[in-house]
N, C-alpha and C positions, 0 to 999 in steps of 0.2 A: 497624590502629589502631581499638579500639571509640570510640562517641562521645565517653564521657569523659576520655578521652585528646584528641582534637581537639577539645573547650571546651578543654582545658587549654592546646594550643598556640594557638590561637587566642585566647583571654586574656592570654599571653606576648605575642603578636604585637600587642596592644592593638586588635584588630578580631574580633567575633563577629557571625555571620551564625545569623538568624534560623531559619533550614533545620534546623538541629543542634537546635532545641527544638519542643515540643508548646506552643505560643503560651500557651494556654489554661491550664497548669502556674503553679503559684505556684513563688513563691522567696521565701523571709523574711530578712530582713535588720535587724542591729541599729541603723540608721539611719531606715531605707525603711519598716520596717512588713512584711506581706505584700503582693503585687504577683504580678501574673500575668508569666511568663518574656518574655511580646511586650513589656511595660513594662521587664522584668530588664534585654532586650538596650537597649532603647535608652538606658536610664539608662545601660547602660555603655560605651556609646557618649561620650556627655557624659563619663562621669567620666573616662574614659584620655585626655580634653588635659589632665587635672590631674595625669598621672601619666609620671613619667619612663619604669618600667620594670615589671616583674613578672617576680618567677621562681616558679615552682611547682619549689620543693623534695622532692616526693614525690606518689603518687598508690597509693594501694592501693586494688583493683577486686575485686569478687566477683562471678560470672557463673550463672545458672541458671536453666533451666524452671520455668516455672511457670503447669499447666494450658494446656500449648502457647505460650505468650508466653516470648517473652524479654526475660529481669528483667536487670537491671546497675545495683548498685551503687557508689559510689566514693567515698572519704574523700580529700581533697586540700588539703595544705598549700602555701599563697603566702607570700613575702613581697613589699608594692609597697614601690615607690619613689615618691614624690610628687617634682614639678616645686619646688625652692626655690632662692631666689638664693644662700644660702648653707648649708653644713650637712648634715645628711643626714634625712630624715623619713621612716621607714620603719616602717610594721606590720603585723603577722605576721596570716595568718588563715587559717580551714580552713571548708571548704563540705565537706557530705554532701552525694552529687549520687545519683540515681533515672533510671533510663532503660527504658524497655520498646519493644519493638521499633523500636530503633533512634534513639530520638527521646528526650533529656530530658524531663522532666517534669514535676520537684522540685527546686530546691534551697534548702538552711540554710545558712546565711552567717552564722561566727561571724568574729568581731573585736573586739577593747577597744574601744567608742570613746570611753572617760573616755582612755585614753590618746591616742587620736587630738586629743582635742581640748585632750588637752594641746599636743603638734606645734601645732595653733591660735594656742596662744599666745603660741610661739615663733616659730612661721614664719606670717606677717600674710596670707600669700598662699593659704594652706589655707584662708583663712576664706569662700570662694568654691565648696568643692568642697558641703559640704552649708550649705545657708543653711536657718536655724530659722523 
């Protein structure tokens, strides 16, 4: 299993462990802004009590040398599940994830979130997971 396959169970499992990234690595996000991966893992840390479940629906990986390093990249779509008392609040999203020797490095975090904040305003208890 390369590493981005284990972010991806490990994001299923709703716990990620610091060890799997290069701390110092941005990740961007349409919420968050850019952030370094040491800040990535502990925000997601916080965010999975907001979230019921997550499936990663697919993960396509590319592998190869480069100038003796090894490169790895990966395109990975999720869907979550948020935590609501009634209903279902679920949005789809895909990260480009960057790895070199063994260690993430990078990741883009796409996601609607005019749609998310729609869910907001349906379900009153979302409005806890990103505060403006």
């Amino acid at each position: 299993m390369n590493v981005i396959e284990k972010y991806a169970k490990q994001v299923q499992e709703l716990s990620l462990e610091l060890d799997l990234f290069d701390p110092e690595g941005d990740q961007i996000c349409p919420a968050e802004g850019t952030r370094r991966l040491k800040e990535f893992v502990q925000g997601c840390k916080e965010w999975f009590t907001f979230v019921d479940h997550i499936v990663c629906e697919k993960i396509i990986c590319k592998h190869w040398k480069d100038e003796g390093f090894e490169q790895l990249q990966g395109v990975l779509s999720f869907e979550t599940f948020y935590k609501v008392k009634s209903g279902e609040a679920k949005v789809s999203a895909f990260q480009v994830v960057y790895a070199n020797n063994g260690k993430i490095n990078y990741i883009n975090s796409f996601w609607d979130l005019s749609k998310f904040k729609e869910l907001m305003a349906e379900h009153n208890e979302l409005k806890e997971v990103f505060r403006d």
